[in-house]
Structure formats: structure tokens, C-alpha cells
C-alpha positions in Angstrom: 0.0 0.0 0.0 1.8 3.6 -0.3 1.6 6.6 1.3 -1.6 8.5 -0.5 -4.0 5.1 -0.6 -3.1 4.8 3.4 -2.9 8.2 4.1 -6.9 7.9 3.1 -7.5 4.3 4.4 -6.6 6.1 7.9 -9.2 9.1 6.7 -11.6 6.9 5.8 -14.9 7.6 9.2 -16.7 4.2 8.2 -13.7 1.8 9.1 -13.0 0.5 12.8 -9.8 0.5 14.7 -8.7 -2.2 16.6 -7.1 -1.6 20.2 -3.3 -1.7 18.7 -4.0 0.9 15.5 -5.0 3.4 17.9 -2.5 3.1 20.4 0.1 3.7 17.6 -2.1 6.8 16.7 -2.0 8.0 19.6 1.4 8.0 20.4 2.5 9.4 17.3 1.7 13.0 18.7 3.7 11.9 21.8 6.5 11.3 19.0 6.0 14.6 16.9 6.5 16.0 20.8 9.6 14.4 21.0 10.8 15.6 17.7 10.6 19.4 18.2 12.3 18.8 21.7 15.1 17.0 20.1 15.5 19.6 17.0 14.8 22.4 19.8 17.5 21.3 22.2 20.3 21.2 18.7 19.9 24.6 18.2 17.8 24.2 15.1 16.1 27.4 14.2 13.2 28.3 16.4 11.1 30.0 13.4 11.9 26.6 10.9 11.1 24.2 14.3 7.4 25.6 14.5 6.8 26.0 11.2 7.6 22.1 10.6 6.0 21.4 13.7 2.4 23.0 12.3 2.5 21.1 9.6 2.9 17.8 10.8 0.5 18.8 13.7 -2.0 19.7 10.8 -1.0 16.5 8.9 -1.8 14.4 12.2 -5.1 15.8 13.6 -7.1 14.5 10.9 -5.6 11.1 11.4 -6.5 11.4 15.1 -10.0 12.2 14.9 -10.7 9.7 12.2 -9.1 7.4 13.9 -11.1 8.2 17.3 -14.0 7.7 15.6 -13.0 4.2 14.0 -12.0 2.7 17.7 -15.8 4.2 18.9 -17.4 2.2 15.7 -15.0 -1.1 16.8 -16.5 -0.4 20.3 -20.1 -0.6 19.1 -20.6 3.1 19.9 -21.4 6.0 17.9 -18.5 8.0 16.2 -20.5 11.5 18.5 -18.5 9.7 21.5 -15.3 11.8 20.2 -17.1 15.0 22.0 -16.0 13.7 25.3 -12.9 14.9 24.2 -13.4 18.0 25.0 -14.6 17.9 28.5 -11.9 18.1 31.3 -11.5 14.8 33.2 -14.5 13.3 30.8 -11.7 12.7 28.3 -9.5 11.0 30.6 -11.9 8.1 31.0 -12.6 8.2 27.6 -9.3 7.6 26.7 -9.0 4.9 29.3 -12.2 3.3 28.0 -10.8 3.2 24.3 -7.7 2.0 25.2 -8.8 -0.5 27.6 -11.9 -2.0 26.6 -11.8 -4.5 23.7 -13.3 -5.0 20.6 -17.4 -6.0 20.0 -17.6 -9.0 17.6 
């Protein structure tokens, strides 16, 4: 598969997402972190470091979302779920219950 048919495989909102796919999602931003701090700490331009760093925040956040939404379908529950994101403490436990629970058959 390469790069543009995955890129939309991982865009695609009607697919699920087993346990594993989303834990890789979801520490890929933990790895873009770790990228800037790395390039930060050589002395890499701090003007070039967040201009890189937007756009492969910009390239990720779709994936996340999608994603999101494709571990709430494996779940059985309705993409909407992703909301809970956005309340304080609310998406700490729903972050714990997508990683944690496992797939419906």
C-alpha cells in the first residue's frame, strides 16, 4: 500500500480500529513532541522548528479524529463519542475506555 492510498484508508470515518492501530495513533503525537524537543535542544532554528512542527501537527489531527472515531465504531458506539474529548476529566476516561476495553464482535 503507499503513502496516499493509506494516508486515506486512515481518513476513511466508516472503518474500525482495533485496540493496537490506535495506540500507535495515539502516540504518534507523543512522537512529533519528542521531535521538536530533540530539534529544539540542537539549536535548530526556532522560526523553521514551528513551522515544521504545524505542519505535521495539521497533517496528524485528521488522522487522530478519524481514527477516534473508527475505535468508537469497533467499540459498538457512535462516532458522537469523540465529544467527550473535549470535556476536562470526561476525556481522561474516555481515553482509558478506548484504550482499555476491547473489541465487540
Amino acid at each position: 500500500m503507499d503513502i496516499i492510498n493509506y494516508y486515506k484508508y486512515l481518513l476513511d470515518y466508516s472503518r474500525k480500529a482495533k485496540r493496537s492501530e490506535y495506540i500507535i495513533v495515539s502516540f504518534g503525537i507523543l512522537s512529533l513532541v519528542a521531535i521538536g524537543a530533540i530539534l529544539g535542544s540542537q539549536g535548530f532554528s526556532e522560526d523553521a522548528l514551528m513551522f515544521i512542527m504545524v505542519i505535521l501537527y495539521l497533517l496528524w489531527i485528521p488522522i487522530s479524529i478519524t481514527t477516534t472515531i473508527a475505535r468508537c465504531h469497533d467499540l459498538g458506539w457512535s462516532g458522537w463519542y469523540i465529544l467527550w474529548s473535549f470535556i476536562p476529566i470526561a476525556n481522561l476516561i474516555f481515553g482509558i475506555c478506548l484504550l482499555a476495553l476491547p473489541s465487540k464482535k
